[in-house]
N, C-alpha and C positions, 0 to 999 in steps of 0.2 A: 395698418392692421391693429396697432395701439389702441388706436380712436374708437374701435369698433365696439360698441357692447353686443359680447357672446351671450345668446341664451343660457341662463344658469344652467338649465337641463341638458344644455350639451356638453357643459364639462364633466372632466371622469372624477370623482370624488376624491382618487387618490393622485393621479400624475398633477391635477389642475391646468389639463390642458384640454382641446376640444377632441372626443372621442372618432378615433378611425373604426375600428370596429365593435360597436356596445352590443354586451350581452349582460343579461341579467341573472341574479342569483337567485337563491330559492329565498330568499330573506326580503326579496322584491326591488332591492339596490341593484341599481346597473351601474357597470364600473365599463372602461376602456379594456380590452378582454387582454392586452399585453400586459399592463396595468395591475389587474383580480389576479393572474396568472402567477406573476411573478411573487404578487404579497402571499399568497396561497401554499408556494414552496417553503415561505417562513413560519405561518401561521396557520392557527385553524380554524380562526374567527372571520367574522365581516367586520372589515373596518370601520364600517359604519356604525353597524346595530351593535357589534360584538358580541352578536349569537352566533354559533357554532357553524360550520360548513364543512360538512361531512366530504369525504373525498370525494368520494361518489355522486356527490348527490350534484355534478355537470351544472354548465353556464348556457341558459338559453339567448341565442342570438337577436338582438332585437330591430327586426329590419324595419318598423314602421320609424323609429328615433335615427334611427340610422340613413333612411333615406329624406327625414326633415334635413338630417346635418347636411347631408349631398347637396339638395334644392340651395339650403340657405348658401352654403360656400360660392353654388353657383350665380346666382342673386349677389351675391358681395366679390364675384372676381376682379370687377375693376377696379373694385380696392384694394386691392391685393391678397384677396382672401384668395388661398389654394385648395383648387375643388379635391376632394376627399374618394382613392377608386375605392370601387368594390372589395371587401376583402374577398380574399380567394378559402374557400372551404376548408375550417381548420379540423386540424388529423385528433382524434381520441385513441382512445382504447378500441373502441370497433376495427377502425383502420387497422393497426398493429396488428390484430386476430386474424383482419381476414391478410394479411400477408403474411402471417406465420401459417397458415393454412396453405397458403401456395407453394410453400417449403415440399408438401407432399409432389408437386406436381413437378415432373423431371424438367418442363419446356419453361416452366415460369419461376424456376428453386432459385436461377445467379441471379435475376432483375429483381426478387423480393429480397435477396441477400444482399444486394448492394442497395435498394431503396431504405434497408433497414439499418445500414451500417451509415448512408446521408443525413437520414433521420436523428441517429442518435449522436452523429458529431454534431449535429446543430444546436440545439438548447437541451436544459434539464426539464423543462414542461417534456416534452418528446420521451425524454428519460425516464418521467415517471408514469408517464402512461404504457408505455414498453414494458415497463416493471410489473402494472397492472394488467397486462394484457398476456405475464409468461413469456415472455421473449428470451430472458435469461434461461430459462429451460428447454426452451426449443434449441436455444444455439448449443448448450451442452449433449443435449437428445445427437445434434446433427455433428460435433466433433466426434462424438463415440461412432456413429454410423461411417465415418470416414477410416477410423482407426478400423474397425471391421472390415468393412471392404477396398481397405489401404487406397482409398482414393481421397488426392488432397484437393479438390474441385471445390472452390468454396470454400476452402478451409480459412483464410486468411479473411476475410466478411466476417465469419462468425465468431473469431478472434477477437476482432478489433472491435466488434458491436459487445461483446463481452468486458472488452476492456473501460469503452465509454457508459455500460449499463451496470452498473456493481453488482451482483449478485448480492440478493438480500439473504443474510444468516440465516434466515428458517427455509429459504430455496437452497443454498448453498448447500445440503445435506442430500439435497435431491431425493433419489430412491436411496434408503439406507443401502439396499443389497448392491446398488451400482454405482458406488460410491470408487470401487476397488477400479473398476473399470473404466471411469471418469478418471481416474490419477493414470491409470495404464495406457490412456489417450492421449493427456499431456504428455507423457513422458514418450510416448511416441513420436509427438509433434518436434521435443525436443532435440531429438535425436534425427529428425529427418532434415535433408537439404531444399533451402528453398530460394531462388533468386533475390527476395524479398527479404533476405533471413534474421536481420535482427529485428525489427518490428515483430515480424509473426513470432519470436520466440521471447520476446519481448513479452506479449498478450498474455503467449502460453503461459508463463512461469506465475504473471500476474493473477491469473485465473486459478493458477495453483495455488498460489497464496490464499484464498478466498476459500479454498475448498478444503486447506488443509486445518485453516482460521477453524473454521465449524466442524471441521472431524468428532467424533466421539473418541474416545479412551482405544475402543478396542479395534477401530480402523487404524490409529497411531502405533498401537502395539503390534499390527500386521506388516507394515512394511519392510520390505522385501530390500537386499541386499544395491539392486538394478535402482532401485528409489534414490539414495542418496551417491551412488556414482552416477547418476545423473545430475544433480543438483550440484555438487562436487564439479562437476566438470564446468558445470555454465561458471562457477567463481574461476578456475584455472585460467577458462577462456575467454576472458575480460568481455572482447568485442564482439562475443555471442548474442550479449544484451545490451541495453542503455541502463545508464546508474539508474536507473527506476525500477530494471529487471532484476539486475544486481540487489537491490535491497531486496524487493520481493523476494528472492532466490535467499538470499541469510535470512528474512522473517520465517521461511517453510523449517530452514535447519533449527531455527531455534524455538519452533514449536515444538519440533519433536524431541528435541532435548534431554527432557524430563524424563524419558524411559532410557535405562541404563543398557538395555539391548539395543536402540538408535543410535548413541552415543559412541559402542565401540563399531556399529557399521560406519560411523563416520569416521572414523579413527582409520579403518580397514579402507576407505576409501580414499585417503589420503586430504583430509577435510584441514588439521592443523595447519600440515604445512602450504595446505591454500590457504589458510586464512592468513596466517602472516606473510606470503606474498603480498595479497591484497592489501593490506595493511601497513607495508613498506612503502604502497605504490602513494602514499597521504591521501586517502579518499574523503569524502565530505564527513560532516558530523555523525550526522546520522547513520553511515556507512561503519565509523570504528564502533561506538557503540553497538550496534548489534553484533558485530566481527568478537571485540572481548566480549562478551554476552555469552556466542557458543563458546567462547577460547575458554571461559572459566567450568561451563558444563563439561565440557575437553579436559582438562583438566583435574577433575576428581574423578577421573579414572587412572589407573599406574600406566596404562598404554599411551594416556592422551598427554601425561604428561612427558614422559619419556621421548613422544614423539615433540614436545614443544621442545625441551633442552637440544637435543637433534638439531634445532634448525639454527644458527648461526645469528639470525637474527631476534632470534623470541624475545627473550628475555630487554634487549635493546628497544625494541620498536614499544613493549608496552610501558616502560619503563617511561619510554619519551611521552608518551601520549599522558602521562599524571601531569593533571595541571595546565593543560593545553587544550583542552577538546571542551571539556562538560562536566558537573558535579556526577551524573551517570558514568561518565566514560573512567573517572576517576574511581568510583567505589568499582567497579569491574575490574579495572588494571590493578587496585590493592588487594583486590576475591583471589586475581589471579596467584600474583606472589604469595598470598598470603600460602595455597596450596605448594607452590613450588618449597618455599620454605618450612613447610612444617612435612613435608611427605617424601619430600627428594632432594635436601639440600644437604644430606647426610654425608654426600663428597664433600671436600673443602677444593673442588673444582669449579662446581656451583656456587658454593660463597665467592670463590673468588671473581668469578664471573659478573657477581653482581656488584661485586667492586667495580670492576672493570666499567661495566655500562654505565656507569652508577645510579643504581637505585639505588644503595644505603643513602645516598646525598640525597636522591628527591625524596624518599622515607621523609629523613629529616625536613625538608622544607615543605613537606605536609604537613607537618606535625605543628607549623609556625601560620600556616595558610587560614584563612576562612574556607572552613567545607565540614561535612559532615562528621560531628560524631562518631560516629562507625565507623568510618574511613579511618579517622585518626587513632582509632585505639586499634582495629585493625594494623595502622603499619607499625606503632607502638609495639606491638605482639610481637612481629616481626624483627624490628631491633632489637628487642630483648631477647629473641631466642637465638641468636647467633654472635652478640655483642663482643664476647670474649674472644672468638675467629676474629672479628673485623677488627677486634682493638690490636691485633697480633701485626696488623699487615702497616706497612713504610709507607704505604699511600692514603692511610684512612686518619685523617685530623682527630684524635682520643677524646679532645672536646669536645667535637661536635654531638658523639653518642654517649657520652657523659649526660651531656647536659640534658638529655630529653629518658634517659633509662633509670633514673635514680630512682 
């Protein structure tokens, strides 16, 4: 096969091998269609020309070079050239339309919902033509009509086709007006039993994230009590979700964060002391990070903090996590004391406590560390407003917070 000289014009410009399927671009360059396909996800140009290639503007199939390549292959098989089949008819955006169209029809809804959820496990070309075709809106359209007529037939298709299809920010808003009703879906889903159950709620909580990601101000300020003891519960019960659900499920709470009526229905929901369970349990990186994230929003409130001293472990686990996890995980864990310290440390139960764990100690070997600025004068702050308690105590070395308070 070595020996053989290939027609120039059968190679694909970009892979530099001999084309299985050639289709041509509007720029008049024909590439290997798996080839244009994949460079197309990265860019927006012809590699060749480097003029532009509108998404739209589709790859025509060129079967007259296509069926030279057949002939020649077949002409050189006893050289070992391998004859080239037919490609079989590749899927666009039309496809995707007309199977989202068969959504409406009761006999053909589960073979277009699972022909659509095959589709989009397979590649990201599929993905973006789905995207372009509305798909992510038809499967939200078809979770809300489930949640209405509490039938979960298809539910778990339009789940997972959501899960491998992202929802684009400016679809993600959907109909503003049914935005409320889209969350009152999921959290249906949530709550409902299903054989399947962590994957399907796995999707859900993902899809939440997405929807809650592009909320506006005044969808965020509506939520409803039912909203975060739900979310609340998927962290309780770990094996509801996979850690992919679990994060998604802490990105929803710490979106809503930032309104201080969210904050204490998480308080009321019992959010703190899930999160320091979670947090005890050592979860991945990314998992504490977001965990202190809410735990510091949690905390500048009097409720949230009250509820962190409460828990036997608070103080302990965030204490450990400085200096171990991430220069993020570290300026949160400092946010956090830094409030416990200036808002409730007014006992010398609390001081003592954090002798105990010893934060004073990692304080101090913050303050010796490479890490942020802010961090540092941050726990700085903190040694100095109690220094005089901690110098009092038989177990606190006088040097140590000498050295760094003067």
């Amino acid at each position: 096969m070595d020996e053989i000289e290939v027609p120039k014009y059968f190679i694909c410009p970009i892979s530099l091998q001999i084309m299985k399927d050639p289709v041509t671009a509007i720029t008049g360059i024909t590439y290997d269609r798996e080839s244009i396909e994949q460079w197309l996800l990265k860019s927006k140009n012809c590699p060749v020309t480097q003029q532009p290639l509108p998404r739209d503007s589709g790859l025509t199939p060129n079967h007259t070079l296509r069926r030279l390549i057949q002939a020649w292959c077949t002409e050189n098989a006893s050289l070992g050239v391998e004859r080239i089949p037919t490609p079989k008819p590749s899927v666009d955006k039309f496809y995707f339309l007309k199977l989202v169209k068969k959504l409406q029809n009761p006999d053909s809804k589960m073979k277009a919902l699972r022909d659509l959820e095959f589709m989009a496990a397979k590649n990201e070309r599929n993905r973006k033509y789905m995207v372009d075709a509305g798909v992510p809106k038809a499967m939200l359209s078809f979770i809300v009509n489930c949640f209405k007529e509490d039938c979960v037939n298809g539910l778990e298709e339009a789940l997972s086709v959501l899960f491998f299809v992202r929802i684009p920010p400016d679809e993600a808003k959907f109909f503003p007006k049914e935005n409320d009703l889209i969350i009152k879906s999921l959290l249906w889903v949530l709550g409902y039993e299903f054989k399947t159950q962590v994957m399907i709620k796995t999707h859900a909580v993902s899809v939440l994230k997405t929807i809650i990601e592009s909320a506006s101000s005044s969808l965020l300020e509506r939520l409803e009590p039912q909203f975060f003891e739900m979310i609340v519960g998927v962290l309780k019960q770990g094996s509801m979700v996979t850690q992919k659900g679990m994060n998604s499920a802490l990105h929803v709470l710490l979106d809503a964060c930032p309104w201080g009526r969210n904050r204490l229905m998480m308080i009321e929901s019992g959010a703190v002391s899930a999160l320091i369970e979670l947090e005890l349990g050592s979860p991945e990186k990314r998992t504490t990070e977001l965990i202190l994230g809410i735990l510091f929003h949690l905390c500048s409130c009097a409720n949230g903090r009250a509820k962190f001293l409460c828990h036997k472990g608070g103080l302990a686990v965030v204490t450990k996590r400085i200096m171990r996890v991430s220069p993020t995980a570290d300026d949160r864990a400092v946010l956090i004391l830094s409030l416990i310290s200036k808002f409730s440390a007014t006992s010398n139960l609390v001081l003592h406590e954090m002798l105990d764990v010893g934060t004073v100690t990692k304080l101090c070997m913050l303050l010796q560390a490479d890490c942020a600025t802010y961090s540092k004068e941050k726990a700085m702050e903190i040694l100095r407003s109690h220094s005089n308690e901690w110098q009092k105590s038989p177990c606190m070395d006088r040097t140590l917070l000498t050295r760094y308070i003067k």
